[in-house]
Structure formats: structure tokens, C-alpha cells
C-alpha positions as CSV (number, residue, x, y, z in Angstrom):
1,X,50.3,30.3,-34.7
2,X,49.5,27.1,-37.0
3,X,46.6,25.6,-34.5
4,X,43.8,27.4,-36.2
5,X,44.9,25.3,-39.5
6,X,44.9,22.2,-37.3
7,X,41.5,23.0,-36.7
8,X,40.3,22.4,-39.7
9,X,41.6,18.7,-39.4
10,X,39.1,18.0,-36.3
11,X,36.2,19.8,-38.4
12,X,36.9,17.1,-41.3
13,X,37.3,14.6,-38.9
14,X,33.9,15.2,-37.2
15,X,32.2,15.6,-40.4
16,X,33.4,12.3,-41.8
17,X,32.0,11.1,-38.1
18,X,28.4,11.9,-38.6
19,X,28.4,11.1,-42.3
20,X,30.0,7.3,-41.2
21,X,26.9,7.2,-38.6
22,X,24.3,8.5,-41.0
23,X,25.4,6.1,-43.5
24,X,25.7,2.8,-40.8
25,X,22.1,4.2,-39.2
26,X,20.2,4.2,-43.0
27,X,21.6,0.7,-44.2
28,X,20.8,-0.7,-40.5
29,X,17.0,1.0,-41.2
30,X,17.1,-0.9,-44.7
31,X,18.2,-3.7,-43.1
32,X,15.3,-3.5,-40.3
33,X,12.9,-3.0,-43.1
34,X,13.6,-5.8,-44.9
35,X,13.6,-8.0,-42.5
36,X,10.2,-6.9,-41.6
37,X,9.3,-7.3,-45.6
38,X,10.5,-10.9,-45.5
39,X,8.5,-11.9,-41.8
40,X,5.3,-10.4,-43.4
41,X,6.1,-12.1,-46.5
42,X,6.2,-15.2,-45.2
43,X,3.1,-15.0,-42.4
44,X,1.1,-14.2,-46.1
45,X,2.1,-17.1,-47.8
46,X,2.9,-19.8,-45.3
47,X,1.4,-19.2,-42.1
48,X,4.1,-17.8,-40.3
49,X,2.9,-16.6,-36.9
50,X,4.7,-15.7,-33.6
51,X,5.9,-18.6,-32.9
52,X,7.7,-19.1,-35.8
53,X,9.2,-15.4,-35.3
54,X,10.4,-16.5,-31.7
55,X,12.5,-19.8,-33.5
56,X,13.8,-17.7,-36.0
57,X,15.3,-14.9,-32.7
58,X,16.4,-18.2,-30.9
59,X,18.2,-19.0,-34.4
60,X,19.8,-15.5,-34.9
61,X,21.0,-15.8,-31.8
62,X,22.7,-19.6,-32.1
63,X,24.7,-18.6,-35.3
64,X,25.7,-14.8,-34.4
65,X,25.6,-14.5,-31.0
66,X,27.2,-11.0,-30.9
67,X,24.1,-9.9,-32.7
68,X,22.3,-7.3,-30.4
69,X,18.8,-5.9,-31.5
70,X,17.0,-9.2,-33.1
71,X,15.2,-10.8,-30.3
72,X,11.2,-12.1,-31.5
73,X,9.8,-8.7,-30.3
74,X,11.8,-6.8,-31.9
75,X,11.3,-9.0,-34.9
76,X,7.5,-8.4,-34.9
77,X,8.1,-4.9,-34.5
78,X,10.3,-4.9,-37.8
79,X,7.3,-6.7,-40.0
80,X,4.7,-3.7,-38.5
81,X,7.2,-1.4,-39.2
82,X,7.2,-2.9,-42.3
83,X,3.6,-3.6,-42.9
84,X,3.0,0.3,-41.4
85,X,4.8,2.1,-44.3
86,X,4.6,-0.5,-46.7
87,X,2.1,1.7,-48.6
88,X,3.7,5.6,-48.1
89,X,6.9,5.4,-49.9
90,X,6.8,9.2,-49.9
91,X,7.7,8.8,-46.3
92,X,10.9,6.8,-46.8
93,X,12.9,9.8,-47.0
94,X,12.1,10.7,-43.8
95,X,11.8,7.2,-41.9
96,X,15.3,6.2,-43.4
97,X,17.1,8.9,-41.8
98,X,15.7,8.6,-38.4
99,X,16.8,6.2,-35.8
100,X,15.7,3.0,-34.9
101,X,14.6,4.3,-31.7
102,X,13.1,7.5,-33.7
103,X,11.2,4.9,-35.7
104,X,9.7,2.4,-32.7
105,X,8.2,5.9,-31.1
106,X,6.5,6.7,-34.1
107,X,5.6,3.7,-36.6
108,X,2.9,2.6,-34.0
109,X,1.0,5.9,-33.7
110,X,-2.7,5.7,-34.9
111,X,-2.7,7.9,-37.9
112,X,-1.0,8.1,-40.9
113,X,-1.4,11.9,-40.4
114,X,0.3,11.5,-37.0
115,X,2.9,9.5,-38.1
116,X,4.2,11.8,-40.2
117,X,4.0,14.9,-38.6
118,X,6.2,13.6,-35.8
119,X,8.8,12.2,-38.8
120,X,8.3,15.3,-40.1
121,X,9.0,17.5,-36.8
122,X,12.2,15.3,-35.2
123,X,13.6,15.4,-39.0
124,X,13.4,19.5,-39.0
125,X,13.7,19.9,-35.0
126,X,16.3,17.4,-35.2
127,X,15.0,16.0,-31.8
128,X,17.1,13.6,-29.5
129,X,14.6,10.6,-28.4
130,X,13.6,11.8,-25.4
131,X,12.6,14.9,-27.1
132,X,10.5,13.3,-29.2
133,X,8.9,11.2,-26.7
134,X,8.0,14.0,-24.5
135,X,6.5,15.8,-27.5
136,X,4.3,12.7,-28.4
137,X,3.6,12.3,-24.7
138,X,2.4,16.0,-24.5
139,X,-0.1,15.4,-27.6
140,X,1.9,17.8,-29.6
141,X,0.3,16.6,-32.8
142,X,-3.4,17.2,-31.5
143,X,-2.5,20.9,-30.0
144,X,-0.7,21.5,-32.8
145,X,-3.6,21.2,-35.3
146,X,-6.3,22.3,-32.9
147,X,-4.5,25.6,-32.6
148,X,-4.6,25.8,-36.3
149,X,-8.1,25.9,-36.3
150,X,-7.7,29.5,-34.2
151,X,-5.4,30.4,-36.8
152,X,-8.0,32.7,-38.1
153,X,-7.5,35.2,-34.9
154,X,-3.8,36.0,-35.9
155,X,-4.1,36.9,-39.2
156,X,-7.7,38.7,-38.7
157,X,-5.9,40.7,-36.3
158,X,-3.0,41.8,-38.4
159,X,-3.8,44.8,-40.4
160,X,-4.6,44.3,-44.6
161,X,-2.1,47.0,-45.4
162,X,0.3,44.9,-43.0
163,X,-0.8,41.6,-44.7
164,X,0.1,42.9,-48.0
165,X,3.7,44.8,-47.4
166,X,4.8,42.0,-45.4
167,X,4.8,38.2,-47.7
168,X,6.9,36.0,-45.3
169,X,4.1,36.9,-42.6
170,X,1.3,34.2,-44.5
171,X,-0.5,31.3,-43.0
172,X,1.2,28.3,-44.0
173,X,4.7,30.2,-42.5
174,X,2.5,30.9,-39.5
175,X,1.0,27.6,-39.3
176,X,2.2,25.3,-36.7
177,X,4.4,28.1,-35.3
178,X,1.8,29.2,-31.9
179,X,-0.1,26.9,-29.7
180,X,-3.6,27.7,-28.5
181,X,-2.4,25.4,-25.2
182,X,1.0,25.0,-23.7
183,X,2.5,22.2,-21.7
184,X,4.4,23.4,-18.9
185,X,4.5,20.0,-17.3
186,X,8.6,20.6,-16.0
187,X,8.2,23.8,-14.2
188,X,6.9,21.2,-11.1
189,X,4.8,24.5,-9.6
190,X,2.1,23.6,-7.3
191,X,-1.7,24.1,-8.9
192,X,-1.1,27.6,-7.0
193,X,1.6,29.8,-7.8
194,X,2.4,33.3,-8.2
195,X,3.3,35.4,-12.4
196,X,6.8,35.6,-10.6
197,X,7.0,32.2,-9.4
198,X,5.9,30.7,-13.3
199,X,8.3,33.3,-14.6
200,X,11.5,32.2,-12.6
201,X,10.9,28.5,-13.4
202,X,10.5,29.1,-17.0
203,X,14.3,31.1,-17.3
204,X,15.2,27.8,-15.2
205,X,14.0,25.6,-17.4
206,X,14.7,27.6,-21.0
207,X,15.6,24.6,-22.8
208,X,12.4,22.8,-22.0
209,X,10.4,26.0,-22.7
210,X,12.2,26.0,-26.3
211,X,11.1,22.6,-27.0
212,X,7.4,23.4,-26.0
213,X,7.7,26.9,-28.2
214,X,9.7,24.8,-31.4
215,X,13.4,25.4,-32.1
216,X,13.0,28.6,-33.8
217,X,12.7,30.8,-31.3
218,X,15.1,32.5,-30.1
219,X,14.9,34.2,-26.4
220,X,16.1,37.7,-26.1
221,X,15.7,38.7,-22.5
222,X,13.5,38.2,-19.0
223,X,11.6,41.3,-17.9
224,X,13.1,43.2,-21.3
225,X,13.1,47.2,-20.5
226,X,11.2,49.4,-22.8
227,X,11.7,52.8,-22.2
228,X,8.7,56.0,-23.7
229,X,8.8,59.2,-22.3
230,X,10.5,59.3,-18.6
231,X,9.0,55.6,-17.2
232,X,10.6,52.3,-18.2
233,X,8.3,49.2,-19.0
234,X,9.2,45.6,-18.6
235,X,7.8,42.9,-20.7
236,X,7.9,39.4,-19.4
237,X,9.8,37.5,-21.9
238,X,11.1,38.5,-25.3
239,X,12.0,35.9,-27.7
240,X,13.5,35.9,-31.7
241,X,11.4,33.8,-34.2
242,X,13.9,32.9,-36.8
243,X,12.0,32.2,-39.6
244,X,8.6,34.9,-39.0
245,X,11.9,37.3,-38.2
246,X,10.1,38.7,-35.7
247,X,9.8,39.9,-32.2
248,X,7.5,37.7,-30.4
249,X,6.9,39.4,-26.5
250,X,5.2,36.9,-23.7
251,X,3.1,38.4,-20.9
252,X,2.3,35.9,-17.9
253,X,-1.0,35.6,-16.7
254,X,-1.9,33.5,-13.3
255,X,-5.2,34.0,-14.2
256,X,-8.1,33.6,-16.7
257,X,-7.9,36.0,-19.6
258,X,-9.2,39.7,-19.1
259,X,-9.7,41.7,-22.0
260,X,-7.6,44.6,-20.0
261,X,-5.0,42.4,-20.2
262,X,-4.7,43.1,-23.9
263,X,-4.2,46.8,-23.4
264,X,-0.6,46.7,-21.7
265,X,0.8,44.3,-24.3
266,X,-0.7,46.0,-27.4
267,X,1.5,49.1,-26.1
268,X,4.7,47.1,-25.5
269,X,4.3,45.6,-29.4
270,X,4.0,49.0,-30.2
271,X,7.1,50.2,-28.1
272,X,9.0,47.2,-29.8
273,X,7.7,48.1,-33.5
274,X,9.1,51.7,-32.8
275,X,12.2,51.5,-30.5
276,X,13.2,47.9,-31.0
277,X,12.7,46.2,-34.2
278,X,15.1,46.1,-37.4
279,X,13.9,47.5,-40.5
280,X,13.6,44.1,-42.3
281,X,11.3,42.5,-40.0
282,X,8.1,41.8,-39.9
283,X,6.0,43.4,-37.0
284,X,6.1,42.0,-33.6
285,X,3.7,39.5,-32.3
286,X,2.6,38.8,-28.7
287,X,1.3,36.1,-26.9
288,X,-0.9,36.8,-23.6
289,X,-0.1,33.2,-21.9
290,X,-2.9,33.0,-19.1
291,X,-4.3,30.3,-17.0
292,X,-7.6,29.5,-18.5
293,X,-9.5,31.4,-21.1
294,X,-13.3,31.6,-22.5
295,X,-13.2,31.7,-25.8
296,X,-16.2,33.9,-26.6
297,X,-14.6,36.5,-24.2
298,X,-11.5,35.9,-26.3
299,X,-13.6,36.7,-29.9
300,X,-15.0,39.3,-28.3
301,X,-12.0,41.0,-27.0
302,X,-9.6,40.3,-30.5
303,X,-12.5,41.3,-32.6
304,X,-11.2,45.3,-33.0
305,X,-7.5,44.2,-31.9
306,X,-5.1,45.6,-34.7
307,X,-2.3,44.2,-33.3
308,X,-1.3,40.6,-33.7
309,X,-2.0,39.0,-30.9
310,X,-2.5,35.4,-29.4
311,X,-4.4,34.6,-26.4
312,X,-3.0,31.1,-25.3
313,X,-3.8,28.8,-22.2
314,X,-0.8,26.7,-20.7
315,X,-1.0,24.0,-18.0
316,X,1.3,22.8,-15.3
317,X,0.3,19.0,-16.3
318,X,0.5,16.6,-19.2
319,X,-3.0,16.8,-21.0
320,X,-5.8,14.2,-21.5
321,X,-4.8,12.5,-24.5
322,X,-8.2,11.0,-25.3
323,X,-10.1,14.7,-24.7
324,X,-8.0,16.0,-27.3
325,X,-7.9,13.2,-29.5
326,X,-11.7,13.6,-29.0
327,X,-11.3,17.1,-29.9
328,X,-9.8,16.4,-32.9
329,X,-12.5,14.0,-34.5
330,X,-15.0,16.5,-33.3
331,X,-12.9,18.9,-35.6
332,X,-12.6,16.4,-38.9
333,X,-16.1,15.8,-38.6
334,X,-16.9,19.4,-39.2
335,X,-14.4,19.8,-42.2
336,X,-16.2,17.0,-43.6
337,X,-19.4,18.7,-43.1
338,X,-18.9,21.4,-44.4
339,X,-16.9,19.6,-47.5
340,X,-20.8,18.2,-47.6
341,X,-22.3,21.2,-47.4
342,X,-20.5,23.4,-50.5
């Protein structure tokens, strides 16, 4: 058998493939950019306006008419793309290896801080476009640092003797990993539906539900068994987090958090610290997903939890961008306070 040695022909072929597109796709991002450069260049120093942009599209277009990609708007978009990074170079190594379409989803965001924690995030997660549009379109950048700010609760939960044998398990890994709100926006359930009903939809959907969780987890099993003494117990969803090498179990809740509801899925961490986890990992984590939550309820309940333990809302809709963007200046304006205040 010699085909298993042919293989290794298509294996070079396809390499040489992607490194041929990620070459053509950077120098067509150079090109883009300093096209942009020149357009800004010259609105600065000799009045060039949109106009002018449109005659120079019509011109592109008289002497290579095969040229695809260069009418006026797409002009003006290269000089803000331009004019938008002109002054982060630190950022080039991220914007240059992205596509075009990556690029026009992201340049025009309204922060700096924004724009590049989506680079950032479709660089790592490797997102298709659509992927990254429905993450923008989900305001993944204002959950993501709004649930930072609950950060606090998993790690005050976690034990200090737990803390200290276990160094992967530190804020900065765990940072950006849990949500305090998911966006469940494809399951298409009506505003009333049953655990089993949100359950089904979300094996249906997996792949959507591992875009919403990040590309690091890992799902082991629906309803996995767990077996102490003579009864068998079921947890919801199991998943594998890849880089906090841990179990990380998912109870459903159609319903506003309890604190009873902690109870069942501190024992099944407990059954999966003892029964199911390797040696080398870290301690499993669990995420109570519920309907609605009230945060001082929440405090209250964590507050003598040892095990780690999220409480997280999701909803069957894509949020109010403007609440949480409102959210989110509520929240800078209290680091900033408090900056003032030390």
C-alpha cells in the first residue's frame, strides 16, 4: 500500500494553498491600506472630497475594467480604514491577517478598545465572517467585559488552598472565558418553553452554542450519568475547557435563580472531582444557566459556596445594544472613580 505516502503530496499541496491565500489576502490588505493613505493624503492637502473619490472609481474602472472591489464607497471605506488605524500600529499584526470583509465589520466600531477585541477574538477563534458578525451583533464585547466585572464570584468561590495548588486556574486564564448573560438567539423557542425543550435545541444547535461558549470548549455528553451509591444522577450538559483543562457541568434553569438550585450542582462537581476528572486537571467548574437572576440573591447564595460556581442568565433574543453599551459607561465611570478616589 503506497497511498498513505501519496497522502502526504495533498497535505503539501493544501498547505502551499493557504500559505498562497494568506500571502495574496495580506498584500491585497497593504494594498487597501495604502490606497486609503494616499485618498486621506490627498483630502489633507488638496481638498479632495467625495466627489473627487467617485472620479477616481469611474477612472479605475475605465482603465482596468476587470478590477472588482474599487468602486467610490469602497474607496472611502479604505481612507477610514486608513485614517482608523493610522495611529495603532500595534494592531497591524492583527488587521493584516484578517480579511477584507474581517476588516469592514470591524474598523468602523466605536472604540479602539472594541476594535480590537474583535481583531483579537476572530484572529484566536479563527471566525468565518458570519461568525464574527453574529458575535458583534450579539454585543459580545459589552457581555464579555461586563461579566468580568463578576469575575470576583469565581475565584472568591474557589477554595485558597485550591487557588494555590492549582496556577493555570488564575484570573487573566479565567478572564473572558464565562459570560454573566448568554445569547441563545438560534434556538427559535417561544418566550415559554420547557428545561427539556431549551435542552434538545441546544444539542440541535451545538455549533451555535460553541460559538456563544468560545471555541475552547469541548462538549462531553447530554444528560451525563453520574453514578454514588445505588442511584444514578444526570447532569445537563458536560463540556471540556481546553485551556482551564477542566470539567465545566451546565444545569438548565427555566426559571429565575433559587439558591436550592445550587445544592444539586455543588454535588454533581463533587461526583465529577471524585469519579470523573484526570489527575492533572484542575477542579471542575459549573454553570447554573437560569432564566433571570437577582443579583443580591445571587451574593447572597455564593457567599459560603466552596465550589466554583457561576450563576449566568441567557436569553432567547439578541440584547439591547444601547442598554449594554449603557452598562458599560456606567461601569468606566466607576473605575475612574475610584482611580479618583485612591
Amino acid at each position: 500500500m503506497i497511498e498513505p505516502q501519496f497522502s502526504e503530496i495533498i497535505t503539501l499541496i493544501k498547505t502551499a494553498r493557504y500559505n498562497a491565500f494568506k500571502a495574496v489576502n495580506t498584500e491585497l490588505i497593504n494594498l487597501y491600506w495604502e490606497i486609503g493613505k494616499y485618498i486621506t493624503t490627498r483630502t489633507q492637502n488638496e481638498g479632495w472630497g467625495k466627489a473627487t473619490v467617485q472620479q477616481l472609481a469611474q477612472f479605475i474602472q475605465t482603465q482596468e475594467p476587470e478590477l472588482k472591489g474599487f468602486s467610490d464607497k469602497n474607496l472611502w471605506r479604505m481612507k477610514q480604514f486608513y485614517e482608523t488605524y493610522n495611529d495603532s500600529p500595534k494592531l497591524a499584526t492583527l488587521w493584516r491577517v484578517l480579511s477584507w470583509s474581517h476588516n469592514r465589520l470591524i474598523f468602523p466600531l466605536k472604540t479602539a478598545e472594541e476594535r480590537e477585541f474583535y481583531l483579537q477574538l476572530s484572529y484566536n477563534e479563527k471566525y468565518t465572517v458570519r461568525e464574527l458578525e453574529r458575535q458583534i451583533n450579539s454585543s459580545y464585547f459589552e457581555r464579555t467585559i461586563l461579566s468580568n466585572e463578576k469575575l470576583s464570584t469565581v475565584l472568591r468561590v474557589l477554595p485558597n488552598q485550591e487557588l494555590s495548588a492549582l496556577p493555570r486556574v488564575l484570573p487573566n486564564e479565567i478572564e473572558n472565558i464565562f459570560k454573566e448573560n448568554y445569547v441563545l438567539e438560534f434556538l427559535n423557542l417561544p418566550e415559554l418553553h420547557s428545561e427539556k425543550d431549551l435542552q434538545k435545541q441546544l444539542i440541535l444547535q451545538m455549533k451555535q452554542f460553541l460559538l456563544e461558549l468560545g471555541k475552547d470548549f469541548l462538549f462531553v455528553d447530554e444528560e451525563f450519568r453520574l453514578q454514588v451509591g445505588n442511584k444514578d444522577y444526570r447532569t445537563d450538559l458536560l463540556f471540556y475547557h481546553r485551556n482551564l483543562q477542566c470539567l465545566v457541568a451546565f444545569e438548565l434553569k427555566t426559571t429565575d435563580f433559587e439558591p436550592e438550585h445550587l445544592g444539586k450542582l455543588n454535588f454533581y462537581l463533587e461526583a465529577l472531582d471524585r469519579d470523573v476528572k484526570k489527575e492533572h486537571e484542575n477542579p471542575s467548574i459549573g454553570i447554573l444557566l437560569c432564566k433571570g437572576k437577582d443579583n443580591e440573591v445571587v451574593e447572597y447564595a455564593l457567599s459560603r459556596n466552596l465550589s466554583p460556581t457561576m450563576i449566568s442568565e441567557y436569553t432567547i433574543k439578541l440584547p439591547n445594544k444601547k442598554l449594554l453599551q449603557d452598562k458599560l459607561h456606567e461601569f468606566y465611570e466607576r473605575i475612574e472613580q475610584s482611580k479618583d478616589e485612591e
